[in-house]
N, C-alpha and C positions, 0 to 999 in steps of 0.2 A: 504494500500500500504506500502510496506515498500523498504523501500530507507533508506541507511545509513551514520552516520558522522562516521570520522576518528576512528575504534576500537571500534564500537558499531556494533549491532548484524543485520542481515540482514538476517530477517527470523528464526529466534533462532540460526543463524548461524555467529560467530565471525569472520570478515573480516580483511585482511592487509589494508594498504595503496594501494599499488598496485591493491590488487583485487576490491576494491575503485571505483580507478580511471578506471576501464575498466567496471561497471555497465551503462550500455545508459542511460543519463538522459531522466527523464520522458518529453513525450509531455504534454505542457500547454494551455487552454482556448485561454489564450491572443497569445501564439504563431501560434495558428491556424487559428485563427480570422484574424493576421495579416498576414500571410502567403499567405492567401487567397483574403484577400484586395488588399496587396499588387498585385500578381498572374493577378487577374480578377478584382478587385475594387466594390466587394463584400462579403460577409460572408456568404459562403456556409453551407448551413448543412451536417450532415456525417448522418450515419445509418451503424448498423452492422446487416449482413445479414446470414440466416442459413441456407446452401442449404447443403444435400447429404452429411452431417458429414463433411462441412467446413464453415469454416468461412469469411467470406466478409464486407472487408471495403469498402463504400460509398459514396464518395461527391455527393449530390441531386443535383438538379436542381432547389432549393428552399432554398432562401438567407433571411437574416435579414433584410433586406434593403426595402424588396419587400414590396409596399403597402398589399398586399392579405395573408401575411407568416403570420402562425397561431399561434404566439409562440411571448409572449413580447423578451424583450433582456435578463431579467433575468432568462425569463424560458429557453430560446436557450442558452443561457452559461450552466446552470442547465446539461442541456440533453447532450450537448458537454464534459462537466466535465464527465459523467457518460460513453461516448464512450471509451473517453478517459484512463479512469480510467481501462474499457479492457484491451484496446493495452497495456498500459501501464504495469500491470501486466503479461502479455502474452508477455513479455521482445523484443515487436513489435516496440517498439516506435520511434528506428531508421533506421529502416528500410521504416518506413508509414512515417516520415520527410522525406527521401530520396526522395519516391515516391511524398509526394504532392511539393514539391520543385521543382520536375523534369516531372511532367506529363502534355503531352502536348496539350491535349484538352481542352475547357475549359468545365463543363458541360450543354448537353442541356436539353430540356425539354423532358423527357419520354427517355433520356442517361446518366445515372448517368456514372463516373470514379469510375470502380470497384480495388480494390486493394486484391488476396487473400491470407490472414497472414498465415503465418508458422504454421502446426500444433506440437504440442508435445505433452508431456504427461498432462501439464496446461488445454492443449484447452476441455478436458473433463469436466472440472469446469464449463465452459462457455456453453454448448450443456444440453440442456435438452431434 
């Protein structure tokens, strides 16, 4: 991932201040977790989804919390980092905070909350 400080390179490419400050900070682990908790008063899982050359984000129906969830907490942070690390390159990440901030189901079982990300020239990286 790259993300930049003040006059350092952002992709091999030399940034102002200004162009800086207008990059969407990345989404975080912890910010998701807590968003979610906070939201529902549990830690949803995500999944990114490949249907018909797009892309789809996910909140499951399948939390941390759950007796039955198959994934200690290390390994659900893990898997969450690694969604994440998408959106986040795929310069989604404020727009998918918008969304899980503002969406107003919560998920059920067998109804995930689908969200589908922008495509651009990036989303080819991600499509195999």
């Amino acid at each position: 991932m790259f993300y930049s400080i003040t006059g350092f390179l952002l992709g091999g490419i030399k940034l102002s201040d200004n162009q800086i400050s207008l990059l969407p900070s990345p989404l975080t682990v912890d910010e998701v977790i807590s968003c979610f908790r906070r939201r529902w008063g549990f830690a949803y899982d995500l999944n990114l989804i490949v249907r018909e050359g797009s892309l789809y984000l996910q909140i499951m129906w399948g939390y941390l919390e759950q007796q039955s969830f198959p994934m200690s907490e290390k390994a659900f942070r893990v898997h969450i980092n690694e969604v994440l690390e998408i959106i986040n390159r795929l310069g989604q990440a404020d727009i998918t905070r918008t969304w899980m901030e503002n969406v107003e189901p919560r998920p059920r079982i067998g109804r995930p909350l689908t969200l589908r990300l922008k495509a651009d020239e990036r989303l080819g990286e991600f499509l195999v």
